[in-house]
N, C-alpha and C positions, 0 to 999 in steps of 0.2 A: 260189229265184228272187232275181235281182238288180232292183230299180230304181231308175233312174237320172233325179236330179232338176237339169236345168239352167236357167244363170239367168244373167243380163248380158247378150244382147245390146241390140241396138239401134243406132238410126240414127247417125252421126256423120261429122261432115268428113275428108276428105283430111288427115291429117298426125296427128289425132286416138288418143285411145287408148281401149280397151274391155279391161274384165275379167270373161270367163267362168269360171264356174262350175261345178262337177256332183258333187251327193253321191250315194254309193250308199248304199241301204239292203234291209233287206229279211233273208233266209236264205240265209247261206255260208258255206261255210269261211275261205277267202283269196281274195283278191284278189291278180293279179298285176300286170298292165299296164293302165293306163287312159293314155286321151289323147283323141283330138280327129279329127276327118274334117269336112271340110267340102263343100257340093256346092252349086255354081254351077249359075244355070238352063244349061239344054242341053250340062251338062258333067257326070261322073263323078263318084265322090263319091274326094277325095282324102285323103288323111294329112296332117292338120298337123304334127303332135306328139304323144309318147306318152313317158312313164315309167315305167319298171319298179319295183316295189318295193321294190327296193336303189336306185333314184335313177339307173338310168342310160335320158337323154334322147335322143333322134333329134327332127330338125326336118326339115321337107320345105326344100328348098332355096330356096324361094321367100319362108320367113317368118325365115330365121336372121338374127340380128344387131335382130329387132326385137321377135318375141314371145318371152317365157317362160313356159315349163310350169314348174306345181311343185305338190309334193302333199304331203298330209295324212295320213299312213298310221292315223293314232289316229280320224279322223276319216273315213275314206274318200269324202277330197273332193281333186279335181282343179281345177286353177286354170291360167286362160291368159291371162296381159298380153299385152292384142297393142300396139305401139305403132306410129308413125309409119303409120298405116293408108293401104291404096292403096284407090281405086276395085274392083281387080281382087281383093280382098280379102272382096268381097261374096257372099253366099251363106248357107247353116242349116250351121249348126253343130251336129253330134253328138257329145255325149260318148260314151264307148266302156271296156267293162271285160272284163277276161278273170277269170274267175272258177270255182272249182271249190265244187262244193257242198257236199261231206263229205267228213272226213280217210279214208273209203274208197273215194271218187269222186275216180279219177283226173283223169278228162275235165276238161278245159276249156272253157267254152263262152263264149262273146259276148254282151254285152249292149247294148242302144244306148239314148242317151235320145231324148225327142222331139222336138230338134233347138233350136236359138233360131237367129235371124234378124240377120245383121247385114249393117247396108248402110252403104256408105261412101258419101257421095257428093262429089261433085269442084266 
């Protein structure tokens, strides 16, 4: 089992920056991809950002040019600069890990943490 410990958000202005967080801990083999989902009241829960354990990043179109992922691999910790933050940026934030449990378990399974909250406001 994977768990997954998040931490940073919180309240902040329009234009503001927030740095989240998320260690995983716990019994696995490897970790592949971890990132970020975010869900807005009466909206979906989206894809922010995610990194693969060779370092390759996807941004949802909405955050590029202003947050950055980056990770930790010795650490298995994920990290998110969000900068120049919008109102419409607001929502809980999950970190997210794909992860196999033993070098005979192929499977991949998902893990999520328990969200942190961040609000922008205008």
């Amino acid at each position: 089992q994977v768990q997954l410990v998040e931490s940073g958000g919180g309240l902040v202005q329009a234009g503001g920056s927030l740095r989240l967080s998320c260690q995983a801990s716990g019994s696995f083999f490897t970790i592949s991809a971890m990132g970020w989902y975010r869900q807005a009241p009466g909206k979906q829960r989206e894809l922010v950002a995610a990194v693969s354990s060779a370092g390759n990043i996807n941004y949802a179109d909405s955050v590029k040019g202003r947050f950055i992922i980056s990770r930790d691999n010795a650490k298995n910790t994920v990290f998110l600069q969000m900068n120049s933050l919008k109102p419409e940026d607001t929502g809980v934030y999950y970190c997210y890990a794909l992860a196999r449990q033993s070098s005979t378990d192929y499977a991949v399974r998902t893990y999520w943490g328990q969200g942190t909250q961040v609000t922008v406001s205008s």
